[in-house]
C-alpha positions as CSV (number, residue, x, y, z in Angstrom):
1,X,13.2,-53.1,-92.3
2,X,13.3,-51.8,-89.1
3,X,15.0,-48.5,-88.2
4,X,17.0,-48.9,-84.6
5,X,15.3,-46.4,-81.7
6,X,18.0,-44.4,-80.1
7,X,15.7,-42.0,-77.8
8,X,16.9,-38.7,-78.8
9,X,13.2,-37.6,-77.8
10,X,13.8,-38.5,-74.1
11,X,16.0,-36.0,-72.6
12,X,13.8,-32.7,-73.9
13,X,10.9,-34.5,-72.8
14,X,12.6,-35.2,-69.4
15,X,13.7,-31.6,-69.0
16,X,10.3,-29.8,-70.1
17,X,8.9,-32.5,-67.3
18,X,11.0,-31.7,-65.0
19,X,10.7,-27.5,-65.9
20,X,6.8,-28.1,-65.5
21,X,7.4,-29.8,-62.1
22,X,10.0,-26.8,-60.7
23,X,7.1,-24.0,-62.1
24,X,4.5,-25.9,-60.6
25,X,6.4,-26.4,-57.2
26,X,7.4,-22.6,-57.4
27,X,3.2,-21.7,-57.9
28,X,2.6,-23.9,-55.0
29,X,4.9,-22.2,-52.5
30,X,4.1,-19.1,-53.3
31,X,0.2,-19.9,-53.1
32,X,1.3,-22.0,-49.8
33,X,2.9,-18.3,-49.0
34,X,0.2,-16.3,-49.9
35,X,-2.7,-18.5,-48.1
36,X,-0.4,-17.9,-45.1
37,X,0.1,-13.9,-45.4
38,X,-3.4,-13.7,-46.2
39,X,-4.0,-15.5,-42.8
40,X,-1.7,-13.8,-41.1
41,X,-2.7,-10.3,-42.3
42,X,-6.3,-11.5,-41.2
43,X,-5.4,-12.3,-37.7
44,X,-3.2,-9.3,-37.6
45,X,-6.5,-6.8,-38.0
46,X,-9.0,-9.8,-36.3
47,X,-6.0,-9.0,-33.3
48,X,-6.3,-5.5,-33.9
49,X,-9.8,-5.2,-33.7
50,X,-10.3,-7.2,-30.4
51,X,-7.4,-5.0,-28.8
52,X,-9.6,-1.9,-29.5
53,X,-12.7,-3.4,-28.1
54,X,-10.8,-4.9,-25.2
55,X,-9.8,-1.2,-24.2
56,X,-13.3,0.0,-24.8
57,X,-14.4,-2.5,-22.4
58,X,-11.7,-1.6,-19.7
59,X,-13.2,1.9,-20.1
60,X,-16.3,0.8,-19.3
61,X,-15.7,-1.7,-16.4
62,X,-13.3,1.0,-14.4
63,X,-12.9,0.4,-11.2
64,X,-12.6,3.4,-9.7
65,X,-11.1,2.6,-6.4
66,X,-8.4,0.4,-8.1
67,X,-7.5,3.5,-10.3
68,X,-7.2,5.8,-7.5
69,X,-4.6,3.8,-5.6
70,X,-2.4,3.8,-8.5
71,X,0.2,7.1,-7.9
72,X,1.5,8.6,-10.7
73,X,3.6,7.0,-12.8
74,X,2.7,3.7,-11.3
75,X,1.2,0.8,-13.4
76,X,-1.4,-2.0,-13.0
77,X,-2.3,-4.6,-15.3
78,X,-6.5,-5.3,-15.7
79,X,-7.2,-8.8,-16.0
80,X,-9.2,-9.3,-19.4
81,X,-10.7,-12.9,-20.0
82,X,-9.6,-15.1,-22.7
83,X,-11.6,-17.2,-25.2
84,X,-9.3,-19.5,-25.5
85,X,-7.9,-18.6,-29.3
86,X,-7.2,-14.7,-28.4
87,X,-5.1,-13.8,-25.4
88,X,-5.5,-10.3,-24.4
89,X,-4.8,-8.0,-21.3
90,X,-4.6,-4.3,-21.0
91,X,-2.1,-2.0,-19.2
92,X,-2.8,0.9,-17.0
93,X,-0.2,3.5,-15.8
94,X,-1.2,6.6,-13.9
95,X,0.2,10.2,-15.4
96,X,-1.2,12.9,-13.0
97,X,-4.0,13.1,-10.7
98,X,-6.9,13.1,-13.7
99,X,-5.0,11.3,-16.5
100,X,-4.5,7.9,-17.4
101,X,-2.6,5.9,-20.2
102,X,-4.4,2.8,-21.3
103,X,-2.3,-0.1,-23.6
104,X,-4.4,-2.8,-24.8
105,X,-3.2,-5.8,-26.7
106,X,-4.6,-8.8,-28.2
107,X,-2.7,-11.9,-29.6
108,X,-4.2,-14.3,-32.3
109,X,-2.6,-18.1,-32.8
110,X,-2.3,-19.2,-36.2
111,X,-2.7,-23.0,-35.9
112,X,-0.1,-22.9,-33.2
113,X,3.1,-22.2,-35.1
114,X,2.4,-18.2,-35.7
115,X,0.5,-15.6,-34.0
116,X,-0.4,-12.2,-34.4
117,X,-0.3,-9.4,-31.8
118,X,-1.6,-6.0,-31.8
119,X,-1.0,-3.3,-29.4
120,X,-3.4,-0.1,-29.5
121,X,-3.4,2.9,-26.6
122,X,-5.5,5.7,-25.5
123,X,-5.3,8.6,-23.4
124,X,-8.3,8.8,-21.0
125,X,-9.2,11.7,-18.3
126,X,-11.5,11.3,-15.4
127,X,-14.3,13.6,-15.3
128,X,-16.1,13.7,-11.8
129,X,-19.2,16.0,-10.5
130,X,-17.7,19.8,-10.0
131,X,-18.6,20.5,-6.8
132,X,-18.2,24.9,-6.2
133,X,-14.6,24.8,-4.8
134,X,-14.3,29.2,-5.2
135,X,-12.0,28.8,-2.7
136,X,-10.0,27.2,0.4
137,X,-13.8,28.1,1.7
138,X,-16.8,28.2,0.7
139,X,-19.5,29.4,2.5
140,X,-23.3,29.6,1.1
141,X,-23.9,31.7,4.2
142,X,-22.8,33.7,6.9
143,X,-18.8,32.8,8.5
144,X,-17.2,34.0,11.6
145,X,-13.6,33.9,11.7
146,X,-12.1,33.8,15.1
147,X,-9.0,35.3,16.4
148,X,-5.7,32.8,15.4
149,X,-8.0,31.7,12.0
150,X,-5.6,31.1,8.9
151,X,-7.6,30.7,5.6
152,X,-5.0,30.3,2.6
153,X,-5.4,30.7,-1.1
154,X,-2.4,30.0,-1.8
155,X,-1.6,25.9,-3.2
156,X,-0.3,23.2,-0.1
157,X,1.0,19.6,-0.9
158,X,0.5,17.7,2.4
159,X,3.7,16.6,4.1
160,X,4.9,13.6,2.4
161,X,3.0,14.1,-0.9
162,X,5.7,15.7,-3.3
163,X,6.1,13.1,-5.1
164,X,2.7,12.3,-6.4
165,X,1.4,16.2,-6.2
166,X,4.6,16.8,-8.9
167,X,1.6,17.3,-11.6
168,X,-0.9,18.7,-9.9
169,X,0.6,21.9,-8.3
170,X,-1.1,25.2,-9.0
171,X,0.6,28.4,-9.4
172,X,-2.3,30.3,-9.3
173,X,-3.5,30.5,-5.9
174,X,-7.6,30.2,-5.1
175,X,-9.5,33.3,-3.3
176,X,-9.2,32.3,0.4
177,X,-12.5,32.8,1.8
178,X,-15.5,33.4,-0.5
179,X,-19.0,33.4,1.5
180,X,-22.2,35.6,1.6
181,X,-21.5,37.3,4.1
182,X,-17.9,37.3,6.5
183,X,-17.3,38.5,10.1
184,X,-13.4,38.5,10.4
185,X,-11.6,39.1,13.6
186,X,-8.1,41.1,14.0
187,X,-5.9,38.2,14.3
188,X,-7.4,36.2,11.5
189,X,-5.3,35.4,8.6
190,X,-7.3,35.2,5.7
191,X,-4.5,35.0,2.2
192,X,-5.3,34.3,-1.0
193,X,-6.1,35.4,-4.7
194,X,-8.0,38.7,-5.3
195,X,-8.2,39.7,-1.5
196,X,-8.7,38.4,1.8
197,X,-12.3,37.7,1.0
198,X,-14.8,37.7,-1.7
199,X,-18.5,38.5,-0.9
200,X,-21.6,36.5,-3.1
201,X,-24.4,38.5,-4.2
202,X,-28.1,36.6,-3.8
203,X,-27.8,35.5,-8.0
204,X,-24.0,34.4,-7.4
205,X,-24.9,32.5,-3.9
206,X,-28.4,30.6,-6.0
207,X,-25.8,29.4,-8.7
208,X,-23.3,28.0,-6.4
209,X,-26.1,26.3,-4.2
210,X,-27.3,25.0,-7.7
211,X,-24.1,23.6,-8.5
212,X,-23.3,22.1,-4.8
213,X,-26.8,20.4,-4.8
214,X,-26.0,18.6,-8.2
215,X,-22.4,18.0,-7.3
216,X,-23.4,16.4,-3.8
217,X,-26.1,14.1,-5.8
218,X,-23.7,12.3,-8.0
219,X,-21.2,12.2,-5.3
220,X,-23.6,10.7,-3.2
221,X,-24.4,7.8,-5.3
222,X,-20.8,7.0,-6.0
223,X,-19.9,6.8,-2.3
224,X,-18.3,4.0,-0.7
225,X,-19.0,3.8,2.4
226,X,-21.9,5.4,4.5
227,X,-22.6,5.7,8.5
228,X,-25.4,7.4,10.1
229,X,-23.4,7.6,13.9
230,X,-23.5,11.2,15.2
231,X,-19.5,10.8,16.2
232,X,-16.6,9.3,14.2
233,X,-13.7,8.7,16.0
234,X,-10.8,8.6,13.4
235,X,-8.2,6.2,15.1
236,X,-6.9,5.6,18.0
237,X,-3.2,6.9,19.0
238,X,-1.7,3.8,20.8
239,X,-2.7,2.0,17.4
240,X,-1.2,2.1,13.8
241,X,-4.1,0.4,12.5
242,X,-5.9,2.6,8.9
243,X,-8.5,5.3,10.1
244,X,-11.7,3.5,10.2
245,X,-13.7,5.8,8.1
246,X,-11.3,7.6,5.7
247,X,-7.6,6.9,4.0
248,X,-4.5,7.6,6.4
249,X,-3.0,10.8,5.0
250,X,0.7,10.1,6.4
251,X,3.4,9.0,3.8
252,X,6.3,6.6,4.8
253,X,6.5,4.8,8.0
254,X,5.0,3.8,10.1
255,X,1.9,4.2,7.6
256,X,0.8,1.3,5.8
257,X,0.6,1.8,1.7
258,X,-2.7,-0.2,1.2
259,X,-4.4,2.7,3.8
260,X,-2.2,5.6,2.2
261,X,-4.1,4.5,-1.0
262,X,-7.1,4.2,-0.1
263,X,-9.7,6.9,-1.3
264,X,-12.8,6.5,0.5
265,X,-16.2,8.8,-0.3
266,X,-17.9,8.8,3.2
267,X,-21.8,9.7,3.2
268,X,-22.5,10.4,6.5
269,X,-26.2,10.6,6.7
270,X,-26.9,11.8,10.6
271,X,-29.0,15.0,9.7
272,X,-28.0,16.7,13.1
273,X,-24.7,17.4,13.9
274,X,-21.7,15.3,13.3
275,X,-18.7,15.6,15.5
276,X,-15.0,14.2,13.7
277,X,-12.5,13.3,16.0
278,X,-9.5,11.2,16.3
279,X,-6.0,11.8,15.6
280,X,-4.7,12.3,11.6
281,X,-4.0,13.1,9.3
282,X,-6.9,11.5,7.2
283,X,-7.6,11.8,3.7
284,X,-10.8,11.3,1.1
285,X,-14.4,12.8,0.1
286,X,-16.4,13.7,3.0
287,X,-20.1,14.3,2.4
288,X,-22.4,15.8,5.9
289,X,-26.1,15.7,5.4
290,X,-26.3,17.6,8.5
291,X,-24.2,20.0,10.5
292,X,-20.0,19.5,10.9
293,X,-18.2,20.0,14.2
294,X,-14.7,18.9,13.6
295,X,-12.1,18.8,16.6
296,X,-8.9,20.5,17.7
297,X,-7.0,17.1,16.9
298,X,-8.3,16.5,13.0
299,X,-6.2,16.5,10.1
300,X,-7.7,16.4,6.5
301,X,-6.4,16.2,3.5
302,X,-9.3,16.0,1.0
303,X,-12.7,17.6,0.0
304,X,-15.1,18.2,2.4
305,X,-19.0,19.2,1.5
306,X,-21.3,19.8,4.3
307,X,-25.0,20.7,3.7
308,X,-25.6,22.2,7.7
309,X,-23.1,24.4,8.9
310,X,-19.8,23.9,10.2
311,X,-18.1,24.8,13.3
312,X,-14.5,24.0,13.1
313,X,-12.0,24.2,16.2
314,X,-8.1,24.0,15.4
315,X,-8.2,21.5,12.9
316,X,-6.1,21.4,10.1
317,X,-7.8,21.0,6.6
318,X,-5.9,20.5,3.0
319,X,-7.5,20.6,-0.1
320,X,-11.1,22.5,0.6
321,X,-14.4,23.5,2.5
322,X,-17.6,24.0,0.6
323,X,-20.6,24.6,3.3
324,X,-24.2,25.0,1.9
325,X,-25.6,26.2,5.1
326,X,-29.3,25.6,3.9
327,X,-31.0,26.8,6.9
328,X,-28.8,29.8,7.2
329,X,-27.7,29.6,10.9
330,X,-24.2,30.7,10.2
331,X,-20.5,29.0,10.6
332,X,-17.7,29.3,12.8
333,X,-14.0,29.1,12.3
334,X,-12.4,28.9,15.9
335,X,-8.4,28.9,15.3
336,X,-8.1,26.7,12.2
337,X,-5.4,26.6,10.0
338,X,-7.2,25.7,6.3
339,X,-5.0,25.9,3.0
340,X,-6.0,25.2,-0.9
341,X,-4.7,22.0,-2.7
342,X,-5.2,20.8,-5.9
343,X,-3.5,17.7,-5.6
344,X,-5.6,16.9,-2.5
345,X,-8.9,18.2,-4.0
346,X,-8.5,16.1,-7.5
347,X,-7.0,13.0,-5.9
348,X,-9.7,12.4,-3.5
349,X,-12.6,13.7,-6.5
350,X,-10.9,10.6,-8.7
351,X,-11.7,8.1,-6.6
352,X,-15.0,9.5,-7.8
353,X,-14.4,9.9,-11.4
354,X,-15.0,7.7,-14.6
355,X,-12.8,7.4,-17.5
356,X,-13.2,9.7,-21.0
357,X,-10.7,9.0,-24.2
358,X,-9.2,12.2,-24.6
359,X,-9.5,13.3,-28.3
360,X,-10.4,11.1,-31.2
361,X,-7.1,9.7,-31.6
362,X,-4.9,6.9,-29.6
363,X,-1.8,4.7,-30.9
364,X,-1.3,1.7,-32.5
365,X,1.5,-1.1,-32.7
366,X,1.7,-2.8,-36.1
367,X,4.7,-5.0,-37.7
């Protein structure tokens, strides 16, 4: 006899099925999760990794001229190639004449539906070749200062430059005139720290010539532009055109930004003597090989190193004078008016500068 089925086993068996198939969904999505945090958290430090090399590599490709037209507080962004799968870029924004802050990001797709981006930033400083600014002037020899001479120690922002001298102001004015030896007339004006003038003994005026050679050597190879002519004419006053040689010192109008940031280092090679004329104001590096004659109408804002002698008639100079005077004929100031400046001295030394991370320690954006 046959005893009737009635399926009482069914419904457990259905429910432990259908318990197995929610566990087994559950493990799923959460390894289905986990693959994709895994991934994720991969790309995240693969993104982090390339934004670090990308800033190393901005470091190392810096264009100096680019950096040096950037004011501060003013930005650029350097163009970084892609491969494709990692988009990256870094950011640049100018904090004071020497000091830079550098962003640097990186962004990894995940199959096109996620990415990951990482942000990392360093601090860098310029350094540049130290040439032996003592003072407004520097003389490696023997100076004559003529009657309505005015040698300042005291720190000068050109006209127009308050904005981007705000970090670079010194409060400490240089000595004014430091030479071997100084013949000053009555109605000179010679102002600064320590004295009107500070006298080099033989071992002091060695060192400095030491220091001026190596300084004009590396600043000599970083030039960027050179002329061997015997007369530079500046710019022409019926024109509004950029100095030929050097940046336009003016700020506002009429001047044209791109010449009001541009930092040129002009080698002038002519080993006799090299007359500067033209109206100004001008700014940049200027390197002589040979003697200096600058005229009544010049106006320089900037660092100039001459490795002859100097005669210099009623221009007006901002920033400083170093002369080497190697075959020790003797300079002249007739009626100049020459004043220290930072500002001038370090923002026309950076177009001259390369980038160094300051400290061992940057930032880092992370989710």
């Amino acid at each position: 006899m046959t005893r009737p089925r009635r399926g009482l086993a069914l419904v457990p068996v259905v429910v432990l099925m259908a318990a197995l198939l929610f566990v087994a969904l559950t493990f799923a999505d959460a390894v289905q999760q986990a693959l994709r945090t895994s991934r994720l958290g991969w790309q995240g430090e693969r993104a982090g990794h390339v934004a670090d090399a990308v800033l190393l590599r901005a470091l190392a490709s810096w264009d100096r001229s680019a950096a040096a037209a950037l004011r501060p507080g003013e930005s650029d962004t350097l163009s970084i190639a892609d491969d494709g799968e990692v988009r990256t870029g870094v950011h640049r924004t100018r904090l004071s004449a020497r000091q830079f802050a550098l962003e640097a990001w990186a962004e990894v797709q995940d199959g096109g539906l996620r990415r990951a981006r990482r942000v990392v930033g360093r601090t860098a400083r310029l350094a540049w070749p130290l040439p032996p600014v003592a003072a407004a002037v520097t003389v490696l020899g023997a100076v004559q200062l003529r009657d309505g001479t005015e040698v300042l120690g005291a720190d000068a922002v050109p006209a127009g430059w308050a904005d981007e001298c705000a970090m670079d102001h010194r409060v400490q004015p240089l000595a004014a005139l430091v030479s071997r030896s100084a013949t000053v007339a009555p109605g000179a004006v010679v102002s600064g720290f320590a004295g009107a003038a500070l006298m080099l003994s033989a071992s002091q005026a060695r060192d400095l010539e030491l220091t001026f050679d190596s300084a004009y050597t590396a600043l000599v190879r970083v030039a960027t532009v050179s002329t061997a002519d015997s007369v530079l004419v500046l710019a022409s006053p019926s024109t509004l055109s950029c100095p030929r040689w050097l940046g336009e010192g003016r700020r506002g109008s009429p001047a044209d930004p791109a010449c009001t940031r541009a930092w040129p280092v002009l080698h002038a090679t002519h080993t006799g003597s090299l007359r500067l004329t033209g109206v100004g104001p001008v700014q940049g590096v200027l390197l002589v090989d040979g003697d200096l004659h600058l005229d009544a109408s010049v106006a320089f804002h900037g660092l100039l190193l001459v490795r002859g002698r100097v005669h210099v008639q009623a221009a007006q100079v901002t920033g400083a004078l170093v002369v080497r005077d190697e075959r020790a004929r003797g300079s002249e100031l007739d009626q100049p008016r020459i004043q220290a400046s930072q500002c001038a001295i370090r923002r026309a030394l950076a177009a001259a500068g390369d980038p160094e991370p300051v400290g061992w320690h940057g930032w880092s954006e992370r989710p």
